[in-house]
Every structure is written in structure tokens, then in C-alpha cells.
N, CA, C and O atoms as a Tinker XYZ file with bonds, in Angstrom:
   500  protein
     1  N      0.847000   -1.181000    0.000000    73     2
     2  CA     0.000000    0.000000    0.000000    64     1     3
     3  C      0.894000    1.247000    0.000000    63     2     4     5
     4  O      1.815000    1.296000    0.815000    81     3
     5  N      0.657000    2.410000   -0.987000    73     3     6
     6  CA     0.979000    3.432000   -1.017000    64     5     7
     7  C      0.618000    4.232000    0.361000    63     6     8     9
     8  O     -0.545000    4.301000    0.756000    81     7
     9  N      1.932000    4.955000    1.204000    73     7    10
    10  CA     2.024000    5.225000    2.330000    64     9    11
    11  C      1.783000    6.471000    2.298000    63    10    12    13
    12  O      1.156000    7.094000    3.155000    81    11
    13  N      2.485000    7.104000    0.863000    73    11    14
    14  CA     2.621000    8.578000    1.135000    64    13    15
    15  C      1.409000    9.904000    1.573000    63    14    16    17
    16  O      1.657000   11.044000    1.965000    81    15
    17  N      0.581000    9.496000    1.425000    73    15    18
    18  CA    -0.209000   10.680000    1.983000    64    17    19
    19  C     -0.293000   10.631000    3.541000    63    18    20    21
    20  O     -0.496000   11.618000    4.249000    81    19
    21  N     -0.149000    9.615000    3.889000    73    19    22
    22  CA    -0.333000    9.377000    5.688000    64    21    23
    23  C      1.111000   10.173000    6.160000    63    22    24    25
    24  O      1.249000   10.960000    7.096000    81    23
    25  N      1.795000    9.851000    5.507000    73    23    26
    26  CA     3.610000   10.488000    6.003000    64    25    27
    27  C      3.351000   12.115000    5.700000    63    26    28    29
    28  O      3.522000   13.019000    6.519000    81    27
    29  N      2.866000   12.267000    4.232000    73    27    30
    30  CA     2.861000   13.825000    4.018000    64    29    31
    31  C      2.007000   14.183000    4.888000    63    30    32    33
    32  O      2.355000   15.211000    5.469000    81    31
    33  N      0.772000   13.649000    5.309000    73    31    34
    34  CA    -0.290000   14.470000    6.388000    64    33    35
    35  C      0.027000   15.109000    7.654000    63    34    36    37
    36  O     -0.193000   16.203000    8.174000    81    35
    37  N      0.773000   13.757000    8.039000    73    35    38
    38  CA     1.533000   14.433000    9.804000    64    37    39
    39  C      2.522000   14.778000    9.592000    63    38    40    41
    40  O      2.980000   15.267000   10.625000    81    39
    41  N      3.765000   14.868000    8.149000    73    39    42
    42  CA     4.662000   15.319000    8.444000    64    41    43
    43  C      4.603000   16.822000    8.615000    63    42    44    45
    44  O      5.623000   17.383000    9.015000    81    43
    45  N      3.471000   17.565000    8.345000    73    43    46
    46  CA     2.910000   18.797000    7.977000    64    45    47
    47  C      2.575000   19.610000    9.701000    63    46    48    49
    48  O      2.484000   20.727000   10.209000    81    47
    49  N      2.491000   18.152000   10.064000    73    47    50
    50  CA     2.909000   18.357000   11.734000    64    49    51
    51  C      3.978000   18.623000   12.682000    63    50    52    53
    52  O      4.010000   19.337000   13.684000    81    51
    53  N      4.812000   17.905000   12.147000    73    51    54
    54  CA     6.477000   17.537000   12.728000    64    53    55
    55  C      6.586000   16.360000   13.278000    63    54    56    57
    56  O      7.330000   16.071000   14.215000    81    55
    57  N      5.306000   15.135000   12.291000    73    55    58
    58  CA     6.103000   13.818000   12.734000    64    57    59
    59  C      6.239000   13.374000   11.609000    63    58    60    61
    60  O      5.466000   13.280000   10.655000    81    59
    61  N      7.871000   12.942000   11.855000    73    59    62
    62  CA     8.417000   11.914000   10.751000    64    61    63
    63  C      8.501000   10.822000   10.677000    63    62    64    65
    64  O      8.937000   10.302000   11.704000    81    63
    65  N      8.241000   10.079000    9.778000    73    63    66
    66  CA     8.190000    8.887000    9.196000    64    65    67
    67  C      9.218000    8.149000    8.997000    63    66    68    69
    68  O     10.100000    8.350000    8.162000    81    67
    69  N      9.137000    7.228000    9.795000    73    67    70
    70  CA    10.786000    6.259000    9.612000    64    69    71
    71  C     10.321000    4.977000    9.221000    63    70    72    73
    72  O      9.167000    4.559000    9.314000    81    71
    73  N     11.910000    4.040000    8.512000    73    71    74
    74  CA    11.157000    3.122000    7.881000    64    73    75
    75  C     10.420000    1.781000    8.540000    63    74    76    77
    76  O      9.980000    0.888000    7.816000    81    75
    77  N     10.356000    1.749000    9.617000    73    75    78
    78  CA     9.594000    0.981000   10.697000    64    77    79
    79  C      8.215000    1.334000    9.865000    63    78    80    81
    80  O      7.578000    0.739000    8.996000    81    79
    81  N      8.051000    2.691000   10.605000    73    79    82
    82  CA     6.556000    3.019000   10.473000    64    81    83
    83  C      6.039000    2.754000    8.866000    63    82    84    85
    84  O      4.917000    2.277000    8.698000    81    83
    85  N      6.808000    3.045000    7.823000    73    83    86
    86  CA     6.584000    2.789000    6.311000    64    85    87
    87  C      5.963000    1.650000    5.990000    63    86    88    89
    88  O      4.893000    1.260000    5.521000    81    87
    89  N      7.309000    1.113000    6.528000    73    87    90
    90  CA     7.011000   -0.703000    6.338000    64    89    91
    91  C      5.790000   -1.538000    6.944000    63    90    92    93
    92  O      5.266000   -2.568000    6.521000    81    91
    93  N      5.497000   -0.735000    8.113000    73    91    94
    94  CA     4.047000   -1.357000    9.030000    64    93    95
    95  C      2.775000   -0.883000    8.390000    63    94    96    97
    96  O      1.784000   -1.612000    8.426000    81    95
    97  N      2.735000    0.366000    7.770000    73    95    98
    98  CA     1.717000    1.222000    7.240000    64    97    99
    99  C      1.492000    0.323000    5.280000    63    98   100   101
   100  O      0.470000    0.057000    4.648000    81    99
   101  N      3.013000    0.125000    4.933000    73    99   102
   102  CA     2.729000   -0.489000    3.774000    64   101   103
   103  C      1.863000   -1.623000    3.837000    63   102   104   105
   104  O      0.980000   -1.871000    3.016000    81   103
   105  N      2.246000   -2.526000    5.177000    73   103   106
   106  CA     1.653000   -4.338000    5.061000    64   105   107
   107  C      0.355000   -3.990000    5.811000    63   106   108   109
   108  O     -0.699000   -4.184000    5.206000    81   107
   109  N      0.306000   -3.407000    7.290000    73   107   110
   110  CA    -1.152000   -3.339000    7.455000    64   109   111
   111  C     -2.070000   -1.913000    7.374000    63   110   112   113
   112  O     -3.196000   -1.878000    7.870000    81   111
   113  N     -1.585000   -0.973000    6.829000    73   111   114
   114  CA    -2.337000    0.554000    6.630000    64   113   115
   115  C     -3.965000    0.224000    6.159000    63   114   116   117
   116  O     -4.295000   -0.511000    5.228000    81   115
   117  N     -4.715000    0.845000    6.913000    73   115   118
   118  CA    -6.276000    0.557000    6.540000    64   117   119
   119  C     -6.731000   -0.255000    6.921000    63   118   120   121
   120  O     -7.872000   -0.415000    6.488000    81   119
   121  N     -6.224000   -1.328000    7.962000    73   119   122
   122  CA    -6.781000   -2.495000    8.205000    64   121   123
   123  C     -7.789000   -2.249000    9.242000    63   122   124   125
   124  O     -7.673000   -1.170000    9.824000    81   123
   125  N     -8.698000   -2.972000    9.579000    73   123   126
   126  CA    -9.922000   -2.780000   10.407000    64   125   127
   127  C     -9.891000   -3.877000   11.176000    63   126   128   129
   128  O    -10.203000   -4.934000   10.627000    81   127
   129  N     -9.433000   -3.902000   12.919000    73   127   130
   130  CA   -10.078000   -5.303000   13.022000    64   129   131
   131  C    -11.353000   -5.247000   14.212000    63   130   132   133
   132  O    -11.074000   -4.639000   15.245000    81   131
   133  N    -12.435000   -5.726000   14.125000    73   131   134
   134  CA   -13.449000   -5.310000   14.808000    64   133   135
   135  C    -13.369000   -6.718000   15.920000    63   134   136   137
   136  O    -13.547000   -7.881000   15.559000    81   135
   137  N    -13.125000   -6.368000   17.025000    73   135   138
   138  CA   -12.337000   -7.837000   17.729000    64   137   139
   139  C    -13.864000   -7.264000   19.181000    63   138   140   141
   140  O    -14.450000   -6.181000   19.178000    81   139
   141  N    -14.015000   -8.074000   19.888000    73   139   142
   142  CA   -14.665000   -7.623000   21.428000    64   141   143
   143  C    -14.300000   -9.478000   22.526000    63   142   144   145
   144  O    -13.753000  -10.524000   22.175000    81   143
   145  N    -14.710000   -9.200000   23.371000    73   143   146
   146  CA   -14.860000   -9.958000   24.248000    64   145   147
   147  C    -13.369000  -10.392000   25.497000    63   146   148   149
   148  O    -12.358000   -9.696000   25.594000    81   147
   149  N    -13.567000  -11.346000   26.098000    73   147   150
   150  CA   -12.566000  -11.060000   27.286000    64   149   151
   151  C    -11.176000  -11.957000   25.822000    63   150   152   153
   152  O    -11.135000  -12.530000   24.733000    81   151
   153  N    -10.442000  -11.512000   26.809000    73   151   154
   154  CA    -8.809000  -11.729000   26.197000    64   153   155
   155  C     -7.654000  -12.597000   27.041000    63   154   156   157
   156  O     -7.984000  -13.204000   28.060000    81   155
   157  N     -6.463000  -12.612000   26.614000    73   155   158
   158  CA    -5.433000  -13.313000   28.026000    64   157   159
   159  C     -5.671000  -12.454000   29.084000    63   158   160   161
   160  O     -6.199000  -12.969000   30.070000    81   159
   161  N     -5.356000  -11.003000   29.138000    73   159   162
   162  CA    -5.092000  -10.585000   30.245000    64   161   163
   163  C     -5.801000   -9.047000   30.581000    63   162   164   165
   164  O     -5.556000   -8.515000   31.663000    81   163
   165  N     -6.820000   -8.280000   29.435000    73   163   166
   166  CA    -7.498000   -7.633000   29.374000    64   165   167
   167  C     -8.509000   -7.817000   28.369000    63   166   168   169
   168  O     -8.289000   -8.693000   27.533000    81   167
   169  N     -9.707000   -7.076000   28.280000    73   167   170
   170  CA   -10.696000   -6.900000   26.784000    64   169   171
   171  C    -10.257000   -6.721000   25.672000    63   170   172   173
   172  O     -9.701000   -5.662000   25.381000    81   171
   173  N    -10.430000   -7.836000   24.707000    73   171   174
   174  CA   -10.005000   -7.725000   23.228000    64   173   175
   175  C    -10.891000   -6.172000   22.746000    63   174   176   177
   176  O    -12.120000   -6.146000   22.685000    81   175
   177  N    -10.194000   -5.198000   22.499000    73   175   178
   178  CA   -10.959000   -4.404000   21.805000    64   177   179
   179  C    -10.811000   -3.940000   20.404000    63   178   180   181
   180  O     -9.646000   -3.789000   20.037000    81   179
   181  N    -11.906000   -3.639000   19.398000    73   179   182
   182  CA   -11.533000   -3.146000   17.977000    64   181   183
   183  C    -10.132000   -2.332000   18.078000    63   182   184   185
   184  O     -9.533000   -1.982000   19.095000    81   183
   185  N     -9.744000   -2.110000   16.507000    73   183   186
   186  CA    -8.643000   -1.214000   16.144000    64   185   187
   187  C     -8.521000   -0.917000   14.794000    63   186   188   189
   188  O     -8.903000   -1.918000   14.186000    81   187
   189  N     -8.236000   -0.188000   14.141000    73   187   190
   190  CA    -8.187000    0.699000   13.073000    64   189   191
   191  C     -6.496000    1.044000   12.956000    63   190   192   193
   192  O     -5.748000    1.244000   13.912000    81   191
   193  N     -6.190000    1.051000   11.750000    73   191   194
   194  CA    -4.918000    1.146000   11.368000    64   193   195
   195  C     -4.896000    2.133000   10.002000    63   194   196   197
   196  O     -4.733000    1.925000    8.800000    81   195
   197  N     -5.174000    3.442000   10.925000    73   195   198
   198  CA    -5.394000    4.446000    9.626000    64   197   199
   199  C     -4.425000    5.741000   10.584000    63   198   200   201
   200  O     -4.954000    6.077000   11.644000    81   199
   201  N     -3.393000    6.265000   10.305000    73   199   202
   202  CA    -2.777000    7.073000   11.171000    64   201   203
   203  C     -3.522000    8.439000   10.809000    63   202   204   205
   204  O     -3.368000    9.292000   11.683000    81   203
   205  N     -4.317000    8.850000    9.685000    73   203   206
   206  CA    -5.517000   10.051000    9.848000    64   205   207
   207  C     -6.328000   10.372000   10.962000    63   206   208   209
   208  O     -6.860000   11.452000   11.220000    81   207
   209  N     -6.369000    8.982000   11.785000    73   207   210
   210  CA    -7.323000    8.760000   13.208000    64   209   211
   211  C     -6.833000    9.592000   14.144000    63   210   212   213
   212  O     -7.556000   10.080000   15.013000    81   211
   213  N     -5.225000    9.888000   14.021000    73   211   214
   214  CA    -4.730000   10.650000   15.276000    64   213   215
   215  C     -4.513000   11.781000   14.692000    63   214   216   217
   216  O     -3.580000   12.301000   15.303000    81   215
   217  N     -4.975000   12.695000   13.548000    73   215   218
   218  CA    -4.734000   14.079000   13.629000    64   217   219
   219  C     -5.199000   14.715000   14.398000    63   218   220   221
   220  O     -6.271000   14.506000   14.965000    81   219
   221  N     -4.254000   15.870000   14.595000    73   219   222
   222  CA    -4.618000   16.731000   15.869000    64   221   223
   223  C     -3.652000   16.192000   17.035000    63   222   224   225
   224  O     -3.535000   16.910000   18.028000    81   223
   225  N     -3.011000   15.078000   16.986000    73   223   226
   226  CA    -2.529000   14.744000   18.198000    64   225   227
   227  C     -1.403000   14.221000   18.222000    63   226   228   229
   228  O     -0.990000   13.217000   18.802000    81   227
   229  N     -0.718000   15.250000   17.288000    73   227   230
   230  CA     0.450000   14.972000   16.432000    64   229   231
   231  C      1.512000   15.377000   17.923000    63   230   232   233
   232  O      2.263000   14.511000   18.371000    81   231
   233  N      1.436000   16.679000   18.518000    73   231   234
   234  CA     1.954000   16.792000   19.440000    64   233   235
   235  C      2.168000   15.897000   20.633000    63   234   236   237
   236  O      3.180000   16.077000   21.309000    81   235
   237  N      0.909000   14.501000   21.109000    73   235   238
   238  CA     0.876000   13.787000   22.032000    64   237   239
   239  C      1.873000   13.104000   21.472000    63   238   240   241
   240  O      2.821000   13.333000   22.224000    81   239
   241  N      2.469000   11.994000   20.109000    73   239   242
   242  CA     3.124000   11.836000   19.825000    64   241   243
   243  C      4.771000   12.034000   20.072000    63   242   244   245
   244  O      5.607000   11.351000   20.664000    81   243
   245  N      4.851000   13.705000   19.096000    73   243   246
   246  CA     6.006000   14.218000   20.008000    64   245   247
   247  C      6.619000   13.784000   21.188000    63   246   248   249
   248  O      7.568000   13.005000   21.281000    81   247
   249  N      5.933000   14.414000   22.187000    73   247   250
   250  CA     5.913000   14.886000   23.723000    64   249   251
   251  C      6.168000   13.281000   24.093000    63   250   252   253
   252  O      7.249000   13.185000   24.673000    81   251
   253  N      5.582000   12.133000   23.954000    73   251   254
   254  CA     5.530000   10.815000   24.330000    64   253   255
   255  C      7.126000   10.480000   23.639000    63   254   256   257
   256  O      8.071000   10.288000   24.404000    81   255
   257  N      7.253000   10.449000   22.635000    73   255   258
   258  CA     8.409000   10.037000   22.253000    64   257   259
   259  C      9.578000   10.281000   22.938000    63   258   260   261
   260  O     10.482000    9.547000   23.340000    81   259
   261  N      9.269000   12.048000   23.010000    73   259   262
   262  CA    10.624000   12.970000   23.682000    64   261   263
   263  C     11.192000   11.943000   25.016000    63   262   264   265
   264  O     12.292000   11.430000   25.219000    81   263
   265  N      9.965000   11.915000   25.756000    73   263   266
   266  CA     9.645000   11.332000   26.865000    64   265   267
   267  C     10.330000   10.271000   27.169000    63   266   268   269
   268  O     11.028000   10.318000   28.182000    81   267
   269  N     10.296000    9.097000   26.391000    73   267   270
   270  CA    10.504000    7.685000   26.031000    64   269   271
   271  C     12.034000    7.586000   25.566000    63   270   272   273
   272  O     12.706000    6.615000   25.914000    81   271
   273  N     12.599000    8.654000   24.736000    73   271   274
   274  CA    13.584000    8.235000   24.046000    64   273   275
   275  C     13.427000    7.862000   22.875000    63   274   276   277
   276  O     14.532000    7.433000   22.543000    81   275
   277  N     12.407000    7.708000   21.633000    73   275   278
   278  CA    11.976000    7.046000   20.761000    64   277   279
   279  C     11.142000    7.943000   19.487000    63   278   280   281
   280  O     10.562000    8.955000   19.883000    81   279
   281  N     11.062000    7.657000   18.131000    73   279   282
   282  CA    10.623000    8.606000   17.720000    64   281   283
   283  C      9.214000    7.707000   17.372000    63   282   284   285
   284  O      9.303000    6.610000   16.821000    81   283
   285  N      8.176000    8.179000   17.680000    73   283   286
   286  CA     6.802000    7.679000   17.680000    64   285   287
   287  C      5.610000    8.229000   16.308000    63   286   288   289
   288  O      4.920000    9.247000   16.251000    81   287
   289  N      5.747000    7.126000   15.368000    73   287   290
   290  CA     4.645000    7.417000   14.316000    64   289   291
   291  C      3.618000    7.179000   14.743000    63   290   292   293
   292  O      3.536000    6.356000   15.655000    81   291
   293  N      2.416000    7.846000   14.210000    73   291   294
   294  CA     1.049000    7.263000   14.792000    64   293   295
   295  C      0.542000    6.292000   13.818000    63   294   296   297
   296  O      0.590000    6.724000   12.666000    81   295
   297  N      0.165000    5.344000   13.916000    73   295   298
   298  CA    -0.747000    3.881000   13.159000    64   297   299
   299  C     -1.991000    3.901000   13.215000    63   298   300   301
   300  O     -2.529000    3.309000   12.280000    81   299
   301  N     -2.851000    4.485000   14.164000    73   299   302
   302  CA    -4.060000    4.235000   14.266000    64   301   303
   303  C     -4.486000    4.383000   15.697000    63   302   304   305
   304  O     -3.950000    4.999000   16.618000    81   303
   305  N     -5.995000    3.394000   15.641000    73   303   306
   306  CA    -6.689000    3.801000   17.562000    64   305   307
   307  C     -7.293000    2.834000   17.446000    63   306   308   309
   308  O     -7.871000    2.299000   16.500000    81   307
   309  N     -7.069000    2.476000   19.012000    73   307   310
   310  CA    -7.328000    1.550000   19.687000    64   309   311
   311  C     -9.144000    1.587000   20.542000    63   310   312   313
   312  O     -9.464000    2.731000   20.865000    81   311
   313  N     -9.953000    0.754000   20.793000    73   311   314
   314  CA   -11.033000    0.766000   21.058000    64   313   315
   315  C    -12.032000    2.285000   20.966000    63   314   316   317
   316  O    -12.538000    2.982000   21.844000    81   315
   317  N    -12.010000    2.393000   19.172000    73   315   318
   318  CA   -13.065000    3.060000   18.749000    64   317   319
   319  C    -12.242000    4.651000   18.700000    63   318   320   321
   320  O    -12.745000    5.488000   17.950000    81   319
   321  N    -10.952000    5.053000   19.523000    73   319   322
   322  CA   -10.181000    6.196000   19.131000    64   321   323
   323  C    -10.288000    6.518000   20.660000    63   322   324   325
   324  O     -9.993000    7.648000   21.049000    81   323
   325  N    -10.731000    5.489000   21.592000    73   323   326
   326  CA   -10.391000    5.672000   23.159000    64   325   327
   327  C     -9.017000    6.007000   23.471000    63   326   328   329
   328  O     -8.751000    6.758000   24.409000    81   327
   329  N     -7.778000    5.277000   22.435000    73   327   330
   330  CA    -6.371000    5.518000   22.668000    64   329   331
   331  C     -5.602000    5.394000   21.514000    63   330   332   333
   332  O     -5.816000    4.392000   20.832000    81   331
   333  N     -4.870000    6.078000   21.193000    73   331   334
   334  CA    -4.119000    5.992000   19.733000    64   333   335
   335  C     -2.804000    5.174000   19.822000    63   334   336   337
   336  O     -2.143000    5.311000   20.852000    81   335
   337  N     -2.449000    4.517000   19.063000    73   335   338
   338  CA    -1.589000    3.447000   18.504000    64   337   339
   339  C     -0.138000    4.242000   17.919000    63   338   340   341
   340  O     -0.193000    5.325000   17.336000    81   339
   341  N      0.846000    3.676000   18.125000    73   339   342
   342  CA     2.227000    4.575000   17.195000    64   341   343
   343  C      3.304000    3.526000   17.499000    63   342   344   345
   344  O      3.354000    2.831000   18.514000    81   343
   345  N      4.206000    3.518000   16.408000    73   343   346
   346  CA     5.181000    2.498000   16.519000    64   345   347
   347  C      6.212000    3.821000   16.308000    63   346   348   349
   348  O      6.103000    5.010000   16.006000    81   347
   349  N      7.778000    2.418000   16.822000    73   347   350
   350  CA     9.107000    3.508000   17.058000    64   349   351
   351  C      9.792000    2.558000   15.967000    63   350   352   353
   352  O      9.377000    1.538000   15.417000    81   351
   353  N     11.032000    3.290000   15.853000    73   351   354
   354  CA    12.097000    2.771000   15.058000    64   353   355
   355  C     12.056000    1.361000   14.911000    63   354   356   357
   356  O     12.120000    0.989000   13.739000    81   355
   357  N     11.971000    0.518000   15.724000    73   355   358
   358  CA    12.344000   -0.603000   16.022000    64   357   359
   359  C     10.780000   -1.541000   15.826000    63   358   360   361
   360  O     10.655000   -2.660000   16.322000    81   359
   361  N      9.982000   -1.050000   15.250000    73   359   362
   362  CA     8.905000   -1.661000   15.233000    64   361   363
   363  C      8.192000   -2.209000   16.290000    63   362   364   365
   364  O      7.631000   -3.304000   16.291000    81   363
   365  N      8.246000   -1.279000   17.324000    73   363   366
   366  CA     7.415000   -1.769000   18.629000    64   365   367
   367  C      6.017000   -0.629000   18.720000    63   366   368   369
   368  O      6.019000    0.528000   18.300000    81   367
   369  N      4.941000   -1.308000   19.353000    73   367   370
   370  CA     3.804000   -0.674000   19.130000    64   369   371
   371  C      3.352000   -0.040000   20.285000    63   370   372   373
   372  O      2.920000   -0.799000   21.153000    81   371
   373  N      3.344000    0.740000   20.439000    73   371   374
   374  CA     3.062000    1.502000   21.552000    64   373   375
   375  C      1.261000    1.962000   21.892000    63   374   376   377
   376  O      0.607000    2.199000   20.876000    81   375
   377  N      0.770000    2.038000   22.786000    73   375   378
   378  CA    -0.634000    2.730000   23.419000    64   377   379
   379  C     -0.562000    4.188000   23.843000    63   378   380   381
   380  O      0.043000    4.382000   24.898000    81   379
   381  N     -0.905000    4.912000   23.419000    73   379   382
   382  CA    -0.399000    6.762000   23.589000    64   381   383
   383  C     -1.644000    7.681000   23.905000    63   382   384   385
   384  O     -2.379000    8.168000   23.046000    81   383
   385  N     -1.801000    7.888000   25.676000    73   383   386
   386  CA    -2.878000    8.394000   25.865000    64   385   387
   387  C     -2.034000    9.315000   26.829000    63   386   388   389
   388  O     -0.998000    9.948000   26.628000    81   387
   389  N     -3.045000    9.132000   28.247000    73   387   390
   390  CA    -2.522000   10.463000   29.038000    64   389   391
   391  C     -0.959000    9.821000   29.528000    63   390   392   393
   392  O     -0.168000   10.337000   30.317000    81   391
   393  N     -0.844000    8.733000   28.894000    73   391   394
   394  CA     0.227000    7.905000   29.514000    64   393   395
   395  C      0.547000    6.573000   28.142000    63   394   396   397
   396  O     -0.154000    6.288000   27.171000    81   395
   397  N      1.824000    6.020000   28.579000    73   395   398
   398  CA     2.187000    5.491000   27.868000    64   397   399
   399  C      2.791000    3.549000   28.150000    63   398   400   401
   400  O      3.620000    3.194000   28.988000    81   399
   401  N      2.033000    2.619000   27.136000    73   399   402
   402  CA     2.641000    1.496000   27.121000    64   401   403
   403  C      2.509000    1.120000   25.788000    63   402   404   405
   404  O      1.981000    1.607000   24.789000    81   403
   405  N      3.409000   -0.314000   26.170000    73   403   406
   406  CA     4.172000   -0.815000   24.897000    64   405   407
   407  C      3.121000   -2.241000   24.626000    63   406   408   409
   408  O      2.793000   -2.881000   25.625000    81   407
   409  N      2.704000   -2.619000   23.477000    73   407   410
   410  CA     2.647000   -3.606000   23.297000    64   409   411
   411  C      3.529000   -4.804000   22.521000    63   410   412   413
   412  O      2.992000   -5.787000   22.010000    81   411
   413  N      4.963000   -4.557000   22.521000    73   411   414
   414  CA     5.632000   -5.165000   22.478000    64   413   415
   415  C      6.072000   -4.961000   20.743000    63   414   416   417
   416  O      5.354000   -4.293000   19.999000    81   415
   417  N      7.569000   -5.761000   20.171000    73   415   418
   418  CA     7.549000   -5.642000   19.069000    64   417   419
   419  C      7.284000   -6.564000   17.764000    63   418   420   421
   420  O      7.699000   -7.706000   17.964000    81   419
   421  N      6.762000   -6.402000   16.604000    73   419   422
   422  CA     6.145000   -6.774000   15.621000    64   421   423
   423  C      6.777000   -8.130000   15.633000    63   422   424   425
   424  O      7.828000   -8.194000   16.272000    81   423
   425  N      6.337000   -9.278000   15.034000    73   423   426
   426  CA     5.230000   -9.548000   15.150000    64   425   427
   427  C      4.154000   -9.718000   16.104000    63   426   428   429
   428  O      2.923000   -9.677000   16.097000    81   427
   429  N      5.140000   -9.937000   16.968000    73   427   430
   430  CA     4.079000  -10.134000   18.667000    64   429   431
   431  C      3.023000   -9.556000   19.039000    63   430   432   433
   432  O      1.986000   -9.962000   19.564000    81   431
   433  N      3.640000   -7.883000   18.489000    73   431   434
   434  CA     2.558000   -6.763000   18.917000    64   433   435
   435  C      1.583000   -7.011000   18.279000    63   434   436   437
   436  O      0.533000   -6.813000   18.891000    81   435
   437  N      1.465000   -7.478000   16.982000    73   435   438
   438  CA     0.012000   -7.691000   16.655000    64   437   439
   439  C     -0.832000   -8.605000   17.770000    63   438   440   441
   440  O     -1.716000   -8.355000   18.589000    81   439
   441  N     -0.172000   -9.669000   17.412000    73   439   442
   442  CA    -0.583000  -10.937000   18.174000    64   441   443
   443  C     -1.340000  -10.413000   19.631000    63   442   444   445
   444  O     -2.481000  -10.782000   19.910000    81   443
   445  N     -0.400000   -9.343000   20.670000    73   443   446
   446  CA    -1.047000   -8.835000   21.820000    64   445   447
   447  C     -2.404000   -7.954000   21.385000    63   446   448   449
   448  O     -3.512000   -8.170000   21.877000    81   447
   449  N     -2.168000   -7.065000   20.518000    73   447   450
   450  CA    -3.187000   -6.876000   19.940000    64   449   451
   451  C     -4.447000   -7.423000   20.360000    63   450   452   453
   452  O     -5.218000   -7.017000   21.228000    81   451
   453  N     -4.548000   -8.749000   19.334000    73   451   454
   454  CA    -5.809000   -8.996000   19.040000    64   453   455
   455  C     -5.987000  -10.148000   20.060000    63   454   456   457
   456  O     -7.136000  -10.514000   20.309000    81   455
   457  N     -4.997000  -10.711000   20.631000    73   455   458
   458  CA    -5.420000  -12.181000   21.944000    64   457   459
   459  C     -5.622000  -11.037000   23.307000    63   458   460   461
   460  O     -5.786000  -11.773000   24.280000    81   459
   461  N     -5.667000   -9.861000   23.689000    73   459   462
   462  CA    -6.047000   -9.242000   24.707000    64   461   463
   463  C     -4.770000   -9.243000   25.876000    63   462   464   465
   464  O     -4.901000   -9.387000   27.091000    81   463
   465  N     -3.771000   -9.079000   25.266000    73   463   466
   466  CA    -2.797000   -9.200000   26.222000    64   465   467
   467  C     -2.606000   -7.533000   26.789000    63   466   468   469
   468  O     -2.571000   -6.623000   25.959000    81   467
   469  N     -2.519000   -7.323000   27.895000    73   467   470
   470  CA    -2.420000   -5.989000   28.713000    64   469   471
   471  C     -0.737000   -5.723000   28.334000    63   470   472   473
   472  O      0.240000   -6.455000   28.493000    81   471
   473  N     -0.888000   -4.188000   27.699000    73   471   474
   474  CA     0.631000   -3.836000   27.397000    64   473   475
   475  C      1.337000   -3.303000   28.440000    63   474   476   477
   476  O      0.598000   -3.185000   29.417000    81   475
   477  N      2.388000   -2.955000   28.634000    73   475   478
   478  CA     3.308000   -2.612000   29.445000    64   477   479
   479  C      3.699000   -1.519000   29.780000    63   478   480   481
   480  O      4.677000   -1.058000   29.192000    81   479
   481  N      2.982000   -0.670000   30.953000    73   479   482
   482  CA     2.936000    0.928000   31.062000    64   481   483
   483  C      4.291000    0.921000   30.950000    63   482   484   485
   484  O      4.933000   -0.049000   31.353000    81   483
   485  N      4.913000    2.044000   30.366000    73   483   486
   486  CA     6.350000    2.485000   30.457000    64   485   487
   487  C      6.591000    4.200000   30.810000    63   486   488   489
   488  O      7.656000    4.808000   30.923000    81   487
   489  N      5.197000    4.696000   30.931000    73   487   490
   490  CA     5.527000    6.016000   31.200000    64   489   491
   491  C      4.271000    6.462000   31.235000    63   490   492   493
   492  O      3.496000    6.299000   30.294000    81   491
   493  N      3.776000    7.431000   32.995000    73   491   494
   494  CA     2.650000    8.218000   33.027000    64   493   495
   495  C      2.590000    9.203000   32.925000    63   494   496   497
   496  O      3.572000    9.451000   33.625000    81   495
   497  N      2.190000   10.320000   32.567000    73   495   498
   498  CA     1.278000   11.421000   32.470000    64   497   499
   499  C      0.899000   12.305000   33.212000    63   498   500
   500  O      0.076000   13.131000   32.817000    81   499
């Protein structure tokens, strides 16, 4: 999948696009997965893999990254746009709200994803 308008959109922000994020946006960009019910270790909830979902919150990004050490693309949102989604260099997927965890890195992170595995606060808010 052609990436470039998602990269030109937020780069218009001041987030850049690295090839982690390219490469994740090329194989799953647009994907929909409409998931519910209990999980391993929390509620399986829907997710959307459209990084348009987090405009406007280009700065939470930023600020989380700065934070972390890491430069944070946004991917999408997590149960309905309750929490937005962003991967780092290294292809790890992060949860980016008033606070911050990891759901670990690709392929896994999908996998936590969608089996309901609770990610790994790494930084509050």
C-alpha cells in the first residue's frame, strides 16, 4: 500500500516517518479489526490502522516520544479512538494516551493486539 499521503499528512505536523513506520503502514495501513470480548489478560478491543485517526494529536506523539527516548509514528486507535496506537524505530507498538505502554515488538505486537494481552505501562502522564 501506497504510504505517502499518511507520512505527508503528519509530516505537515512535525512527525516523521521512519522506515519501521513505512514498512508497518505499507503491510497493514487501513486495516480494520473489529475484535470484542474477554482476552489473556485484558478486553479484546476493535482497532483501526489508519494514522488520519490521530490528527490533531500529532503533538501527544512528540511529547511521548521525547519522553521515552523514541521517535513515535502514529498507526491508528485503539477501542473506537479511546487511545491511539504509534510504533518507534524498532517496530514496537506503543498505546499513547494520558500515559504510555508498549505492546511489544512486531510480530508479537500484533498478536497482543488482538489475543487481549495488557501492554506494558512504560511512562505516566
Amino acid at each position: 500500500m501506497d504510504t505517502s499521503s499518511w507520512v505527508a499528512a503528519l509530516g505537515v505536523a512535525g512527525v516523521v516517518a521512519h522506515d519501521a513506520a513505512r514498512a508497518f503502514l505499507a503491510e497493514f495501513g487501513g486495516l480494520v479489526v473489529d475484535i470484542s470480548g474477554p482476552g489473556v489478560n485484558r478486553a479484546r478491543e476493535p482497532f483501526e490502522l489508519d494514522p488520519l485517526l490521530c490528527s490533531g494529536e500529532e503533538d501527544r506523539f512528540l511529547e511521548w516520544g521525547e519522553e521515552i527516548g523514541k521517535s513515535l509514528f502514529p498507526i491508528g486507535v485503539l477501542d473506537m479512538g479511546r487511545y491511539f496506537l504509534g510504533i518507534d524505530e524498532q517496530s514496537e507498538i506503543y498505546l499513547i494516551e494520558t500515559w504510555v505502554a508498549s505492546f511489544g515488538r512486531m510480530p508479537q505486537a500484533m498478536d497482543n493486539l488482538i489475543s487481549g494481552v495488557r501492554p506494558t505501562v512504560i511512562g505516566e502522564g
